[in-house]
N, CA, C and O of each residue as an XYZ file, in Angstrom:
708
protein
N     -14.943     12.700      3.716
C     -14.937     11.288      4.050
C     -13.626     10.676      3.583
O     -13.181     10.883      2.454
N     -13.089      9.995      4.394
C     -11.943      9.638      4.391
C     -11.083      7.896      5.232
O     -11.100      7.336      6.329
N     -10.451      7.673      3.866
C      -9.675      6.061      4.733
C      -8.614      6.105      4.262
O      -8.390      5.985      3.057
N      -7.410      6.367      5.519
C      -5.999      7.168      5.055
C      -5.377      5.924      6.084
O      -5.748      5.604      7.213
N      -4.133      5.283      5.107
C      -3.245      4.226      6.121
C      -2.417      5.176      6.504
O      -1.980      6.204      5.988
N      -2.258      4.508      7.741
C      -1.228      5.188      8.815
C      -0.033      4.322      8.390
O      -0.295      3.148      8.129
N       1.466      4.803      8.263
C       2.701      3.994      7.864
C       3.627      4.574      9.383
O       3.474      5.644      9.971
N       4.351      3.722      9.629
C       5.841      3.985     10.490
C       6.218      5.523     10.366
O       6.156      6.245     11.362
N       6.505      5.880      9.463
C       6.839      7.396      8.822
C       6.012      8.005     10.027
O       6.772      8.444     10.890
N       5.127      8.104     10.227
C       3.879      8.930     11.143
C       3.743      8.687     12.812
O       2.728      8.442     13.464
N       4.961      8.825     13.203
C       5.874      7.810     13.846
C       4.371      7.808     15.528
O       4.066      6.737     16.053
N       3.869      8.880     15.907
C       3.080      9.134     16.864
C       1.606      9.046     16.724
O       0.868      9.244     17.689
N       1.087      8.703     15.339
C       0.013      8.575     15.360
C      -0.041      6.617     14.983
O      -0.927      5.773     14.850
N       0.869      6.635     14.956
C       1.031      5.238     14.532
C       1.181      4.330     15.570
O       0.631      3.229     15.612
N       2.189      4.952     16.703
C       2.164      4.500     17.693
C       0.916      4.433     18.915
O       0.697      3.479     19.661
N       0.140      5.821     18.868
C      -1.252      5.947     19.157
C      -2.156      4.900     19.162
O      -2.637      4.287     20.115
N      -2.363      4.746     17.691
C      -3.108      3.604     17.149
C      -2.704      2.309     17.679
O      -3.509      1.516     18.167
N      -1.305      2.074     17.570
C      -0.778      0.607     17.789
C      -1.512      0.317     19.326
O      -2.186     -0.684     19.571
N      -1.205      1.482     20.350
C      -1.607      0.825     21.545
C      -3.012      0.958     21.727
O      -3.498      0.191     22.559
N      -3.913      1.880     21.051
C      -5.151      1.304     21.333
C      -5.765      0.205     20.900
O      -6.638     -0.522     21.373
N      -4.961      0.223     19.617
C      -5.868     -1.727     18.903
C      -5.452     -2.246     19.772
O      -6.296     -3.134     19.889
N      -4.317     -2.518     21.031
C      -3.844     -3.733     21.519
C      -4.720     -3.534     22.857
O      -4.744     -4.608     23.459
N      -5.398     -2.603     23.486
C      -5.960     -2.464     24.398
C      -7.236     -2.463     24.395
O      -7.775     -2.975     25.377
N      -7.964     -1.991     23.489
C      -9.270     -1.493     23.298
C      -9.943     -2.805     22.679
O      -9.307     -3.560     21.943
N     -11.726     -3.090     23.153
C     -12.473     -3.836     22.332
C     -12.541     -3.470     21.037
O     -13.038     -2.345     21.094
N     -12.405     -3.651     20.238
C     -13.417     -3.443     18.713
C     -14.663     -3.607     18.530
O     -15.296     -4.539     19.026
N     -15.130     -2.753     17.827
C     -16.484     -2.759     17.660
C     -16.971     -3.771     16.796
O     -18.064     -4.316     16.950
N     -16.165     -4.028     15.884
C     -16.548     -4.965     14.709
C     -15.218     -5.938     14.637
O     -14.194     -5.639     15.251
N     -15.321     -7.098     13.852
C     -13.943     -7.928     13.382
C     -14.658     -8.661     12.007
O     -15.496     -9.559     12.095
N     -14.326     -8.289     11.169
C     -14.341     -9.361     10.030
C     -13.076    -10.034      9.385
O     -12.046     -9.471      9.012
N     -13.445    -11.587      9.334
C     -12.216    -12.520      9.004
C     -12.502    -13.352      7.658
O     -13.165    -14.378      7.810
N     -12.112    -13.053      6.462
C     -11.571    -13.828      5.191
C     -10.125    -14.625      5.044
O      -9.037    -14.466      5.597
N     -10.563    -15.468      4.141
C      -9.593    -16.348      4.211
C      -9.796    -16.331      2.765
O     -10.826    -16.155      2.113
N      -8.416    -16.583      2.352
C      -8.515    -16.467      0.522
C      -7.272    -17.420     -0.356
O      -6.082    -17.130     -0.229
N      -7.569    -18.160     -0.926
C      -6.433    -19.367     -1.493
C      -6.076    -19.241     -2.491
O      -6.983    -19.611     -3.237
N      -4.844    -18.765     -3.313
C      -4.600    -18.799     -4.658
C      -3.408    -18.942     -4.702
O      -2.603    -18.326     -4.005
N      -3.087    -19.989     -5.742
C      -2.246    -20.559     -6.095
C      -0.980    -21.024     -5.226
O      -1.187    -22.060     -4.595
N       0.295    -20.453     -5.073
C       0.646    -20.537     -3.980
C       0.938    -19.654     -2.843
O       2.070    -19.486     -2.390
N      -0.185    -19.069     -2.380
C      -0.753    -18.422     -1.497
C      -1.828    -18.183     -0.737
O      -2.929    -17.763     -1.095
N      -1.347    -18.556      0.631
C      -3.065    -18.574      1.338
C      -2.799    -17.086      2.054
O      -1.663    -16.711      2.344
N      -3.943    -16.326      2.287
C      -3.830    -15.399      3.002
C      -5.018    -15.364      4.246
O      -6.059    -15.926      3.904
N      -5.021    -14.917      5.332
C      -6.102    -14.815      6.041
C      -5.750    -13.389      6.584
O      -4.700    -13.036      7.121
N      -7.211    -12.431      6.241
C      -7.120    -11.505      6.805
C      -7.931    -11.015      7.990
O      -9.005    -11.613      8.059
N      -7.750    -10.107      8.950
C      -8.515     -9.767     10.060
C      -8.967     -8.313     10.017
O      -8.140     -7.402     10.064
N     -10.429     -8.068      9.917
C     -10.495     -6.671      9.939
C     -10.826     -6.121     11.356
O     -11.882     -6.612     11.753
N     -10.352     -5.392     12.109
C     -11.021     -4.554     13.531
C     -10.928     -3.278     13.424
O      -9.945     -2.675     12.994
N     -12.109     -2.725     13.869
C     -12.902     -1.483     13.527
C     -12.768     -0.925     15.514
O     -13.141     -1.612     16.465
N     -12.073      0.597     15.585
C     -12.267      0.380     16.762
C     -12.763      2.076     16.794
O     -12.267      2.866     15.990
N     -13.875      2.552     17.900
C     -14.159      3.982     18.050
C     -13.286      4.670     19.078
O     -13.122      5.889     19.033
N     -12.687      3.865     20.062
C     -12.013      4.551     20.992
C     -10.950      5.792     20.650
O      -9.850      5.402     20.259
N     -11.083      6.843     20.720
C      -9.785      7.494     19.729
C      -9.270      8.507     20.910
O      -8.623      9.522     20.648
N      -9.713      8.025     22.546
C      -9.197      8.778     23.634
C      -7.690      8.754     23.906
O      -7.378      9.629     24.714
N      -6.381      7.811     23.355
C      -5.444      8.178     23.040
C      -4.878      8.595     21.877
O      -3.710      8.208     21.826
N      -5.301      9.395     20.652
C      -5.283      9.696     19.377
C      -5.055     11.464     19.438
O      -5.917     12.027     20.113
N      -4.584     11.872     19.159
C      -4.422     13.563     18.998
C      -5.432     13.858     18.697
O      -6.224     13.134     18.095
N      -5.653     15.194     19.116
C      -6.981     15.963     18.964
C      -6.781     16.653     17.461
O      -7.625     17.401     16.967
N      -5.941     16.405     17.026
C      -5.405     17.615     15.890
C      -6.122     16.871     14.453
O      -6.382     17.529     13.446
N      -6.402     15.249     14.591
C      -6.991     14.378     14.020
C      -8.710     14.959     14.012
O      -9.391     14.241     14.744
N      -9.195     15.638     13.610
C     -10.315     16.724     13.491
C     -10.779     15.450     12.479
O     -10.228     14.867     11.545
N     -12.681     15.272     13.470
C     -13.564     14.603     12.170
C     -12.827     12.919     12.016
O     -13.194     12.007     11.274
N     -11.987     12.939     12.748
C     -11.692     11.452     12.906
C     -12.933     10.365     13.555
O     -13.216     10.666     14.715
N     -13.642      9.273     13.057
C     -14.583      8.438     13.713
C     -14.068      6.797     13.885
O     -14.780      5.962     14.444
N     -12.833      6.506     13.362
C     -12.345      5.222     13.386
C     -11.085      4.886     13.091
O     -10.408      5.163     12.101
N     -10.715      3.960     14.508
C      -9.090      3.043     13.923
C      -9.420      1.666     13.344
O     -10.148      0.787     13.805
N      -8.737      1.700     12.275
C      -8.909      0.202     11.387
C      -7.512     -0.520     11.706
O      -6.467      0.131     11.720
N      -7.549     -2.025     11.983
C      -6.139     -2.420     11.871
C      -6.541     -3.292     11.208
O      -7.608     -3.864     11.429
N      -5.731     -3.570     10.228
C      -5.763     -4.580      9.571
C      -4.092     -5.708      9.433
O      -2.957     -5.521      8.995
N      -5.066     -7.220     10.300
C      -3.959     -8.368     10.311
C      -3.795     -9.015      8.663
O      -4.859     -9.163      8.062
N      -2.717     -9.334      8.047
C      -2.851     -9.778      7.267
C      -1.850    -11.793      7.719
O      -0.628    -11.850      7.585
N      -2.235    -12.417      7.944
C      -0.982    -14.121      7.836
C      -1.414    -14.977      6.874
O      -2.444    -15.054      6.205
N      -0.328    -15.655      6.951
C      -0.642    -16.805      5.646
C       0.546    -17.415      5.347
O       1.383    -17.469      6.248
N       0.886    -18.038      3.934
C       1.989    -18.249      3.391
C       2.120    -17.852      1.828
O       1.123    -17.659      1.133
N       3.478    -17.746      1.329
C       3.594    -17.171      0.219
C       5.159    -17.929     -0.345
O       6.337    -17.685     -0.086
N       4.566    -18.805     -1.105
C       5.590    -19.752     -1.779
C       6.129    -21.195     -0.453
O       7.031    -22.028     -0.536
N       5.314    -20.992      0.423
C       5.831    -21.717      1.386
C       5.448    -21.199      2.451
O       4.557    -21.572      3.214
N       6.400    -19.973      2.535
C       7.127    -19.065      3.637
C       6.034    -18.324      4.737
O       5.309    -17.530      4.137
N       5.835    -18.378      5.765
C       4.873    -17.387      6.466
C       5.494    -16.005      6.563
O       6.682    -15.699      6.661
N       4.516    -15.318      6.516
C       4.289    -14.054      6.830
C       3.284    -13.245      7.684
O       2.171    -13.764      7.777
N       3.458    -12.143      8.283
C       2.460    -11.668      9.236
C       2.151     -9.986      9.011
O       2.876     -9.470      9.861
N       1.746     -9.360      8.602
C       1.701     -7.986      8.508
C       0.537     -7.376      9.127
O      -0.447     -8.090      9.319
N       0.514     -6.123      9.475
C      -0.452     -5.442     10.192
C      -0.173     -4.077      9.438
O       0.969     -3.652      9.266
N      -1.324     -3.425      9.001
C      -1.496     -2.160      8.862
C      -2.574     -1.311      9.305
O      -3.569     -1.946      9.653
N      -2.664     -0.013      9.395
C      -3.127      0.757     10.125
C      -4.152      1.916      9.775
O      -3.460      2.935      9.773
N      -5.378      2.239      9.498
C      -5.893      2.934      9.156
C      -6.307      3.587      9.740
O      -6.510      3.116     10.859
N      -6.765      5.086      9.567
C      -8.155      6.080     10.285
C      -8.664      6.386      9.014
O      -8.212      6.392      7.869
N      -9.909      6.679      9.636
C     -11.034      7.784      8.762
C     -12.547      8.387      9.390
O     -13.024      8.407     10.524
N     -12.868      8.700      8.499
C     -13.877      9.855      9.555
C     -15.338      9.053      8.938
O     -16.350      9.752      8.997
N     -15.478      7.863      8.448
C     -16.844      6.970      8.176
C     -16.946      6.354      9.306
O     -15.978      5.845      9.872
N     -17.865      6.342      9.652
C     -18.335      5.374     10.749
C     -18.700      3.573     10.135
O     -19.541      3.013     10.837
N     -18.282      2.927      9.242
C     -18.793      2.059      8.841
C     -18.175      0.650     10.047
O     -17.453      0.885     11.016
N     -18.618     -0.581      9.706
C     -17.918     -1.783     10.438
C     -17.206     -2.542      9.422
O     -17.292     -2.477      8.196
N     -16.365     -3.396     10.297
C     -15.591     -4.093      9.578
C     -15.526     -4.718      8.144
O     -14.488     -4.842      7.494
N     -16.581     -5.034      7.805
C     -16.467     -5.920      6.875
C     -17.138     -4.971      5.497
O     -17.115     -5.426      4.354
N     -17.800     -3.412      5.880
C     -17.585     -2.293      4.696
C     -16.101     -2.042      4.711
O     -15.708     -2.131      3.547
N     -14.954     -1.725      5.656
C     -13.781     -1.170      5.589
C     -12.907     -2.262      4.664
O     -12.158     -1.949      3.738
N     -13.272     -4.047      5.290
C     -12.402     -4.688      4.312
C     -12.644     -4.866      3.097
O     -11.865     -5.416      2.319
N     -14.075     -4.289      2.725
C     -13.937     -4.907      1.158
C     -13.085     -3.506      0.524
O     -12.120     -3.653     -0.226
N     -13.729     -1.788      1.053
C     -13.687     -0.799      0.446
C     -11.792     -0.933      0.969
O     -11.145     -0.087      0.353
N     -11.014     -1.690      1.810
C      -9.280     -1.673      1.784
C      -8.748     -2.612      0.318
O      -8.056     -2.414     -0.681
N      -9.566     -3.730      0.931
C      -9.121     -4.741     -0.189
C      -9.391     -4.329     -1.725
O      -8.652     -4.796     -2.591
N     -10.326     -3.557     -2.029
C     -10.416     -2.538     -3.346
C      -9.085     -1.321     -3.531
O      -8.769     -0.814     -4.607
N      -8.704     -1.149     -2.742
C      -7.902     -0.141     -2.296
C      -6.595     -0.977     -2.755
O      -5.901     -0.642     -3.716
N      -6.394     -1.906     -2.089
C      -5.061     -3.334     -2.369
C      -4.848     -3.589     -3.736
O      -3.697     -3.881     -4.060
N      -5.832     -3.534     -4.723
C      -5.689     -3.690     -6.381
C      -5.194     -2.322     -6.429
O      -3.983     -2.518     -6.536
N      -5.328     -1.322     -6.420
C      -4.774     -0.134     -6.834
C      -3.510     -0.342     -6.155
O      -2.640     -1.012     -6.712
N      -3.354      0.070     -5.220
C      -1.813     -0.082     -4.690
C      -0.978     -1.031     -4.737
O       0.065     -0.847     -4.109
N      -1.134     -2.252     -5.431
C      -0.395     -3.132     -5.810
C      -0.280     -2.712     -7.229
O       0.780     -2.098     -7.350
N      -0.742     -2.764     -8.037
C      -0.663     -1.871     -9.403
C       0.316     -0.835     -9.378
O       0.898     -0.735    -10.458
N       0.675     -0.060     -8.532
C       1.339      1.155     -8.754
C       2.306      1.492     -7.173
O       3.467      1.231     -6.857
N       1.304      2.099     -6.538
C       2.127      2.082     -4.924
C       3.207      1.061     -4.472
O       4.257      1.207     -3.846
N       2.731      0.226     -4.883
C       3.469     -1.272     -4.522
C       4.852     -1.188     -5.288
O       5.909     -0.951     -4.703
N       4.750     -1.398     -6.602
C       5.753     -1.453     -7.613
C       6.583      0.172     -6.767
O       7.533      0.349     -6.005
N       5.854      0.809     -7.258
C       7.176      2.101     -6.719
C       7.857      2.080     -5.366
O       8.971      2.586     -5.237
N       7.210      1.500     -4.335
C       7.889      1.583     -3.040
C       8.527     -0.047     -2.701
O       9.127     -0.476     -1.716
N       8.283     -0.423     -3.433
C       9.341     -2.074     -3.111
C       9.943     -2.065     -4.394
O      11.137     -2.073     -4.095
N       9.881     -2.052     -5.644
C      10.449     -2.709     -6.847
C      11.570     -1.468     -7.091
O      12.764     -1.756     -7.178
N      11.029      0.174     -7.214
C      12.183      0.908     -7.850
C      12.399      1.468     -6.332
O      13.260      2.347     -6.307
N      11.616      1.062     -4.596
C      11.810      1.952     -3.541
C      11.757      2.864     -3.561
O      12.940      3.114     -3.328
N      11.182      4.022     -3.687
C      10.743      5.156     -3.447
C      10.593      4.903     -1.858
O      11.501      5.498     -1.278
N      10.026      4.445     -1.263
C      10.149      4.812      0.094
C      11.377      4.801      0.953
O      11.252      4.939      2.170
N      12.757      4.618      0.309
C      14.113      4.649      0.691
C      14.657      5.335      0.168
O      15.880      5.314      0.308
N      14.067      6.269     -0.676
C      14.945      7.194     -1.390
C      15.301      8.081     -0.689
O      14.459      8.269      0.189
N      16.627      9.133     -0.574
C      17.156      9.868      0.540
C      17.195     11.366     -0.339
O      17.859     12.365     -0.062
N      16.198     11.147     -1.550
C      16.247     12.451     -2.222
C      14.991     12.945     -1.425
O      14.028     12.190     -1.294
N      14.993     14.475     -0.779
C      14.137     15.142      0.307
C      13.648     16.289     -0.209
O      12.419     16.235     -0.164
N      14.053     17.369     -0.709
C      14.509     18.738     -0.853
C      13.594     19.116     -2.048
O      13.452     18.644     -3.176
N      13.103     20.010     -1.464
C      11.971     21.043     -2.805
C      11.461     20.304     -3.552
O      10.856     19.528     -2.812
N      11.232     19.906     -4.905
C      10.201     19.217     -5.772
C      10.635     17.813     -6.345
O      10.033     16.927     -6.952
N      11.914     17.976     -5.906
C      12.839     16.376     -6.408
C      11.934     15.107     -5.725
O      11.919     14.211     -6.569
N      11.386     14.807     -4.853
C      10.714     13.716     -4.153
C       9.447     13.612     -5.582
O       9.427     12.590     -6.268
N       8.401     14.864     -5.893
C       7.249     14.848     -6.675
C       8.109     14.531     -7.938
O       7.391     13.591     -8.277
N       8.757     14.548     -8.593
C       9.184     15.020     -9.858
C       9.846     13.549    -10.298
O       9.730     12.970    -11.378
N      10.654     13.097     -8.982
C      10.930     11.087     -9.070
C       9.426     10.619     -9.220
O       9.019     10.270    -10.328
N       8.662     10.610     -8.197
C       7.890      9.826     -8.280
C       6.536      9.824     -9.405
O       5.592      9.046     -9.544
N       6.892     10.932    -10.032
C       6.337     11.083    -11.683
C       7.236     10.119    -12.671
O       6.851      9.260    -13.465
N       8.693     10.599    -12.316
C       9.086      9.557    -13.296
C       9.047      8.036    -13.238
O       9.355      7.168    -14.054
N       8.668      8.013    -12.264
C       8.852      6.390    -11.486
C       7.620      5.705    -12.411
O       7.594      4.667    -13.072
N       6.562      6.798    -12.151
C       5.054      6.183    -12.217
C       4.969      6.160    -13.957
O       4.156      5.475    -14.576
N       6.250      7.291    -14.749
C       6.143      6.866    -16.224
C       6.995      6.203    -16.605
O       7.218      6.105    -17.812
N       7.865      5.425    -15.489
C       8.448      4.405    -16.464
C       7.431      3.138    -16.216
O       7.509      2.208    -17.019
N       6.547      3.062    -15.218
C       5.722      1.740    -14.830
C       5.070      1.885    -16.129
O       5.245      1.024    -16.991
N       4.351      2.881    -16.333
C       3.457      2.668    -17.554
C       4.203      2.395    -18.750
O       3.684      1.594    -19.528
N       5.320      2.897    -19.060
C       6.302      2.757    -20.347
C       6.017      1.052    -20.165
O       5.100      0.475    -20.749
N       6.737      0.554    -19.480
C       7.053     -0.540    -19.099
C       5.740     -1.554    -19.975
O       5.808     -2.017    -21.114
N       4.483     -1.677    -18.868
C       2.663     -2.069    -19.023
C       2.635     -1.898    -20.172
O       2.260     -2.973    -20.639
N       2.910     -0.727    -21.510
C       2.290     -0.154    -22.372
C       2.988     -1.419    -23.262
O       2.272     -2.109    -23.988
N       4.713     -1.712    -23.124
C       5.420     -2.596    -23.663
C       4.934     -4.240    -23.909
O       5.325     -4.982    -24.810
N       3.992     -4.545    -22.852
C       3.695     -5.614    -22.218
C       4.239     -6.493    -21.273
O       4.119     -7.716    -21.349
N       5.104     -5.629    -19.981
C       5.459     -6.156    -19.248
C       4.420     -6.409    -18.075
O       4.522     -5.348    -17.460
N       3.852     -6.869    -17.661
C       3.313     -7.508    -16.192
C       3.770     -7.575    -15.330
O       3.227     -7.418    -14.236
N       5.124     -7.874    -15.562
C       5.627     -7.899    -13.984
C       7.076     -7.254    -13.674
O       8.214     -7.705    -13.812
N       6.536     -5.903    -13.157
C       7.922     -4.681    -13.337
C       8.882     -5.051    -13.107
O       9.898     -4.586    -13.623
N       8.885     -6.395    -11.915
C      10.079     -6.218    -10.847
C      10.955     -7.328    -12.389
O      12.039     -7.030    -12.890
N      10.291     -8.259    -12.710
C      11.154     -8.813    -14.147
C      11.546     -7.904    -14.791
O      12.730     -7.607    -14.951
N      10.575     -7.334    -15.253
C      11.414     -5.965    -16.709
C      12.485     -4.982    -16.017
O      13.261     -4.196    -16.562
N      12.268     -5.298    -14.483
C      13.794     -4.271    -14.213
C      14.534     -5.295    -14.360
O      15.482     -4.865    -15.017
N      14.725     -6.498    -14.144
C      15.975     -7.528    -13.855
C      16.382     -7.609    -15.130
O      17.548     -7.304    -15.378
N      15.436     -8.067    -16.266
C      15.924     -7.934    -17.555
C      16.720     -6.928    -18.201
O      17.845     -7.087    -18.675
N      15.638     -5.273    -18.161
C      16.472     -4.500    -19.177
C      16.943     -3.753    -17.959
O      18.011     -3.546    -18.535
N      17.104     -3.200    -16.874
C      17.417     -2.445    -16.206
C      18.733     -1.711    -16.144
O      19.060     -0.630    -15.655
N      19.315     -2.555    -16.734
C      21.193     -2.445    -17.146
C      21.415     -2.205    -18.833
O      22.527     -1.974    -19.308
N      20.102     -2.305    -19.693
C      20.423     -2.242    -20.803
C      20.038     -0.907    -21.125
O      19.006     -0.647    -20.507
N      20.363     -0.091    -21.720
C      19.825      1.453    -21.845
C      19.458      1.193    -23.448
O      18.442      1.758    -23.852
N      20.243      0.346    -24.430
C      19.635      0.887    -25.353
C      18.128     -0.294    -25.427
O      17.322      0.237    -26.190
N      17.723     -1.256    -25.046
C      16.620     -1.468    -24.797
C      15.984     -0.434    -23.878
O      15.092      0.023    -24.593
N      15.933      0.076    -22.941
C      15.100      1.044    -22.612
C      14.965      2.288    -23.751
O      13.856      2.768    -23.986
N      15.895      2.657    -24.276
C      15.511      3.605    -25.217
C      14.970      3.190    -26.618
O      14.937      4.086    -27.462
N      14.638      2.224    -26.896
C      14.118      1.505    -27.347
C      12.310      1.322    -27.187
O      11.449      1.173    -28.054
N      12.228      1.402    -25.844
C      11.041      1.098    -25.004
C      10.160      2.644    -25.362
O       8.964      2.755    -25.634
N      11.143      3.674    -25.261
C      10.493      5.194    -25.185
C      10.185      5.557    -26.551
O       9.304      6.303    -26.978
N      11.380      4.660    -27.368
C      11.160      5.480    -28.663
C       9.737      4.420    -29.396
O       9.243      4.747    -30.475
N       9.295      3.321    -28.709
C       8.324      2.680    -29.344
C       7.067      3.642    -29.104
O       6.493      4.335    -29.945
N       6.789      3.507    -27.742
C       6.228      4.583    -27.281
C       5.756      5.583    -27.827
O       4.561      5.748    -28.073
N       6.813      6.488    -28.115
C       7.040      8.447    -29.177
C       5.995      7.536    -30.445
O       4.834      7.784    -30.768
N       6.958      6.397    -30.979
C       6.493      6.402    -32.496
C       5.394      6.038    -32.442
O       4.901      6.456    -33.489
N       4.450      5.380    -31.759
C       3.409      4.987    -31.718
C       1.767      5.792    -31.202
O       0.647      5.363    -30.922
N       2.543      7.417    -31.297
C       1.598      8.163    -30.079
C       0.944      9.152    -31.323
O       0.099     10.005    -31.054
């Protein structure tokens, strides 16, 4: 059982998906709307079974999820769409709570590594160097949390240029373990 986002990277199953959400009924749609602070978000969930343009190689596949995300954020609008499959048959509004559970984890960690230090732009490819960054990535986030930073993308702006505060950060760390 499985709920795996589809990203750009996946360049044909992504595209798959894109044109059946834009063609196909959905089976389900669930719509939240959520207000905090300065941010409104409204999200759209559609649940679709059609998977007659989807590769066959997708074995045990039972659903395309798209998920709309609009709103504003400090002002500013924004619009995002992302893309799911998985092999549960559930409707919309099991997929958005069990994504939006999914959204606390990956903002916690996924998030920070692929926007704050980018990992998803990194042009390192080759044998174990991709696994071996994104270990270190994921122990400097925690170095970081353990320090009491909250908010990575600050603690890079702050110490990011300072090394002996970061070594500082590791050796609190060591001494404290």
């Amino acid at each position: 059982m499985i709920v795996m986002a589809v990203k750009a990277n996946q360049k044909r199953l992504y595209e798959q998906i894109q044109l059946t959400t834009e063609q196909a009924t959905p089976l389900s749609v669930d719509i939240t709307t959520e207000h905090r602070s300065d941010r409104l978000t409204t999200r759209t969930v559609s649940v679709f079974d059609d998977l007659s343009d989807i590769s066959s190689e997708w074995v045990g596949l039972a659903r395309l999820v798209k998920v709309e995300r609009t709103g504003t954020r400090a002002s500013k609008p924004y619009h995002q769409i992302a893309y799911y499959i998985s092999s549960l048959s559930l409707n919309a509004a099991q997929f958005a709570q069990g994504i939006r559970g999914h959204w606390g984890i990956e903002n916690r960690l996924h998030w920070v590594k692929d926007v704050v230090l980018e990992e998803d732009s990194s042009r390192i490819r080759l044998g174990n160097a991709p696994a071996n960054l994104s270990i270190i990535r994921s122990l400097v986030i925690a170095i970081l949390r353990y320090n009491g930073y909250s908010s990575i993308t600050k603690a890079v702006r702050m110490i990011g240029h300072n090394l002996e505060q970061i070594f500082l950060l590791f050796g609190k760390v060591a001494s404290e373990a």
